[in-house]
N, C-alpha and C positions, 0 to 999 in steps of 0.2 A: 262564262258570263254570256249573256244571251242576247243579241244585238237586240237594238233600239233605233228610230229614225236619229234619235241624236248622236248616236253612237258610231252609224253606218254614214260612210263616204257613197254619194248616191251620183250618179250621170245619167240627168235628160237627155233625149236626143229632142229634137224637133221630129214630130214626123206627121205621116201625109193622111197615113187612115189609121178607123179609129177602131178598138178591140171588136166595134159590132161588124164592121167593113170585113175582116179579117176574119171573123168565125162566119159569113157567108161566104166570100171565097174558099175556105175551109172547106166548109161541110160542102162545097159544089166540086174541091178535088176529091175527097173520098168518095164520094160516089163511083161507083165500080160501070162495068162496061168493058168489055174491051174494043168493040166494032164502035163507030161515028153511031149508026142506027142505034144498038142499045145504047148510049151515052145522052142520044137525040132523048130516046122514050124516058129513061130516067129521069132528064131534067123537067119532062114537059110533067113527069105524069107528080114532081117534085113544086113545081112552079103553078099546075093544077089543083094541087093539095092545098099549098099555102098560097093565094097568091101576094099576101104581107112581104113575102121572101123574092118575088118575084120583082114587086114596085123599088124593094130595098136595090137588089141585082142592079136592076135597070137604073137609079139613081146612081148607085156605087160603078156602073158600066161607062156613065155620061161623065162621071168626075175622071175618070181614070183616061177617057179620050179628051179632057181638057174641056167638055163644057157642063159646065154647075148649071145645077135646074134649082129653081126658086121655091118658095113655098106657094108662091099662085098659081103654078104651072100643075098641067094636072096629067101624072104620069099614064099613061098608053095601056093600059093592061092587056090590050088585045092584039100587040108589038109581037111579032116574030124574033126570037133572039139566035142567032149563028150561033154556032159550036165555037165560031174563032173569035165570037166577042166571049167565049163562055172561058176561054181558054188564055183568049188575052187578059181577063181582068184575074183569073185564077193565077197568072205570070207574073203581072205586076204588084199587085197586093201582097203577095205569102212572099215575094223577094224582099219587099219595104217593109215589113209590117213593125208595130211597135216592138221596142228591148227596151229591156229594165237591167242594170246593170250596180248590181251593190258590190261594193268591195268593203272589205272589212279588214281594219288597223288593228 
């Protein structure tokens, strides 16, 4: 028999960020590097490319140290980003990120 929403036993969690938060932290750990310097160039020449992915970062950077930016607020683009804010928001988001958990009777 093939499950069904009515069928399946489902558990929300609450959580903090949201699938789009999560695949930008994502894609900023696989990014390869092993030295600080190539990890620096990667992100910059990543963050140069797009810089839609970059404003996202820096948004999703400001929520994760606890201050939310508005929608009036007009993010920085031309902001220096630390490898240890690159590292801290990679830490905290891919430990939290959203679970879906079906169990099935």
């Amino acid at each position: 028999m093939p499950i069904t929403w009515s069928t399946a036993t489902s558990n929300w969690k609450q959580v903090t960020y949201t699938w789009e938060e999560v695949a930008i932290a994502l894609e900023l750990a696989l990014i390869g590097g092993k030295s600080q310097r190539k990890k620096e160039e990667l992100y910059g020449e990543l963050f140069q490319e797009h810089p839609d992915k970059k404003k996202k970062f820096i948004k999703l950077m400001l929520k994760v140290k606890g201050q939310e930016i508005n929608q009036t607020n007009k993010i920085p683009l031309d902001m220096d980003i630390a490898l240890s804010d690159i590292d801290l928001v990679i830490n905290e988001v891919l430990a939290n990120r959203p679970k879906v958990t079906v169990n099935v009777t």
